[in-house]
N, C-alpha and C positions, 0 to 999 in steps of 0.2 A: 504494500500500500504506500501509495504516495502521500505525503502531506504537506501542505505551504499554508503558514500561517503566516499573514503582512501585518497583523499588528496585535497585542494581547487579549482584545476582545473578539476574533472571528478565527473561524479554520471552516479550511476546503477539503476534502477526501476526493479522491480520482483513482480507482471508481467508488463507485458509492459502499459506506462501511456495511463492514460488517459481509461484501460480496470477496467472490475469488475473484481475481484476475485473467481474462483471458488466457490462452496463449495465441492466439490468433484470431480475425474476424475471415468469416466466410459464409456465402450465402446469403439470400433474402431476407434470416432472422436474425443476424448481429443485435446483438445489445451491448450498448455504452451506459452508462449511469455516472452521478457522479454527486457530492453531498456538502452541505453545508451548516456549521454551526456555531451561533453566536452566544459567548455570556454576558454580554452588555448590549443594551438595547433591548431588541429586538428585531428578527432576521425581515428583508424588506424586497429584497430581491433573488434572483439564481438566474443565472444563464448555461446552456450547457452546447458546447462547439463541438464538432467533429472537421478537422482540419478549416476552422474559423469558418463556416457555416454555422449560424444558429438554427439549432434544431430542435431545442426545448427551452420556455421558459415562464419565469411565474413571478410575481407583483405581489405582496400584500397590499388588500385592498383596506382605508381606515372603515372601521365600523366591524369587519371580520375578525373570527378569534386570533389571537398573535400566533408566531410561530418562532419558536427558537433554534431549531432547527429543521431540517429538509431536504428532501431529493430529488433530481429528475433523472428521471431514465426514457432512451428511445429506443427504437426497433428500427433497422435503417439497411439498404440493399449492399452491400458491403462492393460489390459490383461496380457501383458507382465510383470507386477510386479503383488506379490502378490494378494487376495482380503486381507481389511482392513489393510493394511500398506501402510504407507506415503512416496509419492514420492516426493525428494526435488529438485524444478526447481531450479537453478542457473544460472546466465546469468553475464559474465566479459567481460570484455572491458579496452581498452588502448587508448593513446592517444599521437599524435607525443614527448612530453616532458617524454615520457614513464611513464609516471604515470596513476595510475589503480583505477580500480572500481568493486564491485562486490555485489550481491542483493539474497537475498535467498528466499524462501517461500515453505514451506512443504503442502502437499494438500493430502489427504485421497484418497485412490482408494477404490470403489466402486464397483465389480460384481459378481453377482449370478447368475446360472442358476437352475431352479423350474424344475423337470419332479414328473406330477402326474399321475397314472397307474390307474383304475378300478381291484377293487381286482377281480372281475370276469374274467376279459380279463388276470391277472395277474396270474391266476389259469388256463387258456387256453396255452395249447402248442404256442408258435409263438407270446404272446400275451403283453409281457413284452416289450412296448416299452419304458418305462420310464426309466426301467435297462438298458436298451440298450443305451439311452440318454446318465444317467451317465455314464454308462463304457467309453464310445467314447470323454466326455468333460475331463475325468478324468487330473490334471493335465494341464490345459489348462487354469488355470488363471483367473477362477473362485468359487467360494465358491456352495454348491450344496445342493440343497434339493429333497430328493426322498422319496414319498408315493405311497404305493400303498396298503393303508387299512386307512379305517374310516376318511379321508379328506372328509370335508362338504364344503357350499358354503364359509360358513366363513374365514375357511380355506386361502383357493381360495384368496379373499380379501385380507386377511392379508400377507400372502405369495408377494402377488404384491409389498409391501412396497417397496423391494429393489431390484427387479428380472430384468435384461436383459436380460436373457432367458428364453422362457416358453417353457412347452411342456405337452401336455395333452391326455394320450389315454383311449378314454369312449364311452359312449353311445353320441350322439344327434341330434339335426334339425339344421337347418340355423339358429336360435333364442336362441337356448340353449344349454348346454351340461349338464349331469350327475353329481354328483359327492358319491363320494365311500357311505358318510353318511349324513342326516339330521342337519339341526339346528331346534331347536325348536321356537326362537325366533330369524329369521333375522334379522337383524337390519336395525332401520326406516332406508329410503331413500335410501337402497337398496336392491331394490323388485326381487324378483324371480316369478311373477305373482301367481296362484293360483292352482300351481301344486306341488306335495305332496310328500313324498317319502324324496327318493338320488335324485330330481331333484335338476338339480346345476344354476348356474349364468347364467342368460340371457345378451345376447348382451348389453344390457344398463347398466347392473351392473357393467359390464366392466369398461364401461368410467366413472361410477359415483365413483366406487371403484379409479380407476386410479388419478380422479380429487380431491380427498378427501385424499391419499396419497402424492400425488402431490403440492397439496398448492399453494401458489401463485408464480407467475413468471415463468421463463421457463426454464428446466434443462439446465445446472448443476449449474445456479444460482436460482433455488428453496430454499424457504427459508426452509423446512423441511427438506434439502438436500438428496432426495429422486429419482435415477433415474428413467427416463422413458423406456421403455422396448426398446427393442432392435430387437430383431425375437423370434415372437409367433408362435407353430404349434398345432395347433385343429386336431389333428388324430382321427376326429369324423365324424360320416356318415352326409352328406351336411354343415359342414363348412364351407367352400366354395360356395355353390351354390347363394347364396349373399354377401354382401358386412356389413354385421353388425360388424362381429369378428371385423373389422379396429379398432373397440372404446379402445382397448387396446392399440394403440398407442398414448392416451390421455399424452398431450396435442400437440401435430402432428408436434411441432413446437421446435425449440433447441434456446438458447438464444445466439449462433451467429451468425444466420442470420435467414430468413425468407421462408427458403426452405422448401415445405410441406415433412412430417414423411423424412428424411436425416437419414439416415444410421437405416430406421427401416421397417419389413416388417412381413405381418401375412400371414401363409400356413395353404390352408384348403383344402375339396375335395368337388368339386363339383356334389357329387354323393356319392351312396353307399362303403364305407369301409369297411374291413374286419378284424373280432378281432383276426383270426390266422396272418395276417400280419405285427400287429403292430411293431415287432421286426423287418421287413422288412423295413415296410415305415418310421421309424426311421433312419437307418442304414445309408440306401441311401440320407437322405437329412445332418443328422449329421456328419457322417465320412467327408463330402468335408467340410460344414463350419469348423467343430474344426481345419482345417486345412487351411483355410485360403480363402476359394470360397466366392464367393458374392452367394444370394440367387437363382439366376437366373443361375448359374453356376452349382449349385446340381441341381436343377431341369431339366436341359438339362441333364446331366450324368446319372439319372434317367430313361430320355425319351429314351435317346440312346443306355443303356444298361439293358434293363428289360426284360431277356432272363425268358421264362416260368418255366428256372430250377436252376435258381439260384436266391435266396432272390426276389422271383416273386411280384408284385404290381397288385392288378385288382382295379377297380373299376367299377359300376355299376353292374356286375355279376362275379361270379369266373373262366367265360370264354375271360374275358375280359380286356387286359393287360394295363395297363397305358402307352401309347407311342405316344401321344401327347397332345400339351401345351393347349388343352381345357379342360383336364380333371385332370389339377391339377389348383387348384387358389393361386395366389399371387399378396398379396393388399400392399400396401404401397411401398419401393424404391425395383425396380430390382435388384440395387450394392449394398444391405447390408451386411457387412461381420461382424461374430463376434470372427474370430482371422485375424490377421493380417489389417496394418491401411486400414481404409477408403481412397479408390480414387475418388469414384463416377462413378467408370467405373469397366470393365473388367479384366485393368492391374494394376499390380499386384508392388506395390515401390521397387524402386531399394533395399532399405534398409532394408524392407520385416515388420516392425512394427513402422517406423516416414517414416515422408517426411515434409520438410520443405512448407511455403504455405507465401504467402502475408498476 
């Protein structure tokens, strides 16, 4: 904890007392706080900055009951600054004798998004959904990796360290997906069972890979300070048609409260895919997030606009349009967005990347 006291009657905390300290912000749900407390007077203002933007603030109004101390905290798209450069919270404060206080703390942002292509699909007209990915994040506030030749399982794993966004278009089942190339020697305790080839990570590699990146505690106070993913899409034939992929959202849990997977969700299909589409089934789910939709919001946009002759979606046969919500799946939160803040709903903050919160 930080503390700056300017003079004997006021002090500042950044972040707010009594909270842990980040290790990094990542994601739509970032929280800064920051606190203020006065033994003389009476407390009369607070300001609270993230890289000198005001983003929360509060007045005693006279006739209201006083306050001697106080907090504000926001929820803010962490997106919105650079990936790895440090945003500094500052949080000021006054007090009736006009004397100040002020608290600083700089905290690393954290996001990536991963798209990995099948050079086969990559080499097929339409089939380039991972360029498509990138093109559409470009500029959006996060750091990017794109393959589309010779990523093996390993790959895969490693890649997870830092990734809030995935996006994968290949070959697979409900249990597995492809990947471009081989490892000769997976490594122990994360099995790929006893198939050969470019077969890629199975559903449980997922969460073991994730747990083993992860480390202990629960983001973004993991001590390896490693985030947890944010929105995975498996652009793979039966992704969907279970519920395994969820293990990517290991460990489901965020270390401010106890709400299951909160601002994170996995799209799959629950049915046959198509590798001339993947440019399509991209397009439609990425162009509304990079822009600010919750996940449930492209998927409707999708359902409602999947004209046969524009960026068309089938699944199960190529007579077969995608235009309703059984025939796409998504596991984990409906309101996940990965630009603009987290509400947990539909609408959309006045302020369009904070909003202030309790």
């Amino acid at each position: 904890m930080m503390v700056v006291s300017a003079s004997a009657g006021i002090t500042a905390w950044c972040p707010a007392q009594g909270e842990s300290v980040p290790f990094y912000f990542s994601g739509t749900k970032s929280i800064a706080s920051g606190s203020v407390s006065t033994n003389a007077g009476i407390l009369v203002s607070m300001r609270l900055y993230l890289n000198n933007n005001l983003v929360s603030s509060w007045d005693w109004v006279p006739g209201n009951v006083v306050q001697y101390n106080g907090s504000l905290r926001v929820m803010f798209d962490s997106s919105h600054f650079a990936p790895g450069s440090l945003v500094t919270v500052k949080v000021v404060g006054f007090n009736s004798p006009n004397e100040s206080a002020e608290a600083t703390r700089q905290i690393i942002v954290r996001n990536r998004c991963v798209a990995l292509n099948l050079r086969e699909f990559w080499e097929t007209p339409g089939g380039s959904g991972a360029g498509t990915v990138t093109v559409l994040m470009g500029g959006k506030g996060y750091d990017q990796v794109y393959e589309y030749q010779g990523w093996s399982p390993v790959n895969c794993l490693g890649y997870m360290a830092n990734s809030g966004v995935w996006y994968v278009a290949t070959h697979g089942t409900s249990a597995y997906h492809d990947t471009d190339a081989s490892d000769p020697d997976p490594p122990v305790g994360l099995e790929y069972g006893d198939r050969m080839g470019t077969a890629g990570p199975e559903a449980n590699s997922y969460e073991a890979g994730r747990e083993y990146h992860n480390g202990a505690r629960f983001p973004p106070f993991n001590l390896p300070g490693r985030p947890q993913m944010a929105f995975a899409m498996f652009d793979s034939c039966h992704s969907g048609s279970t519920t395994l992929f969820d293990r990517i959202m290991f460990p489901y849990y965020d270390g401010y409260d106890l709400t299951y997977c909160k601002d994170q969700s996995v799209l799959g299909w629950p049915g046959c895919a198509f590798d001339v589409e993947r440019e399509n089934t991209s397009w439609w789910i990425f162009h509304r997030l990079a822009t600010g939709s919750t996940a449930t919001q492209a998927i409707m946009h999708l359902i409602h606009n999947n004209p046969g002759n524009n960026r068309p979606v089938h699944i199960h046969s190529m007579t077969n349009l995608v235009d309703s919500l059984d025939e796409i799946t998504l596991l984990g939160d409906p309101h996940t967005r990965i630009k603009g803040v987290y509400t947990g709903n539909s609408m959309t903050s006045v302020n369009t990347w904070f909003r202030s919160i309790q």
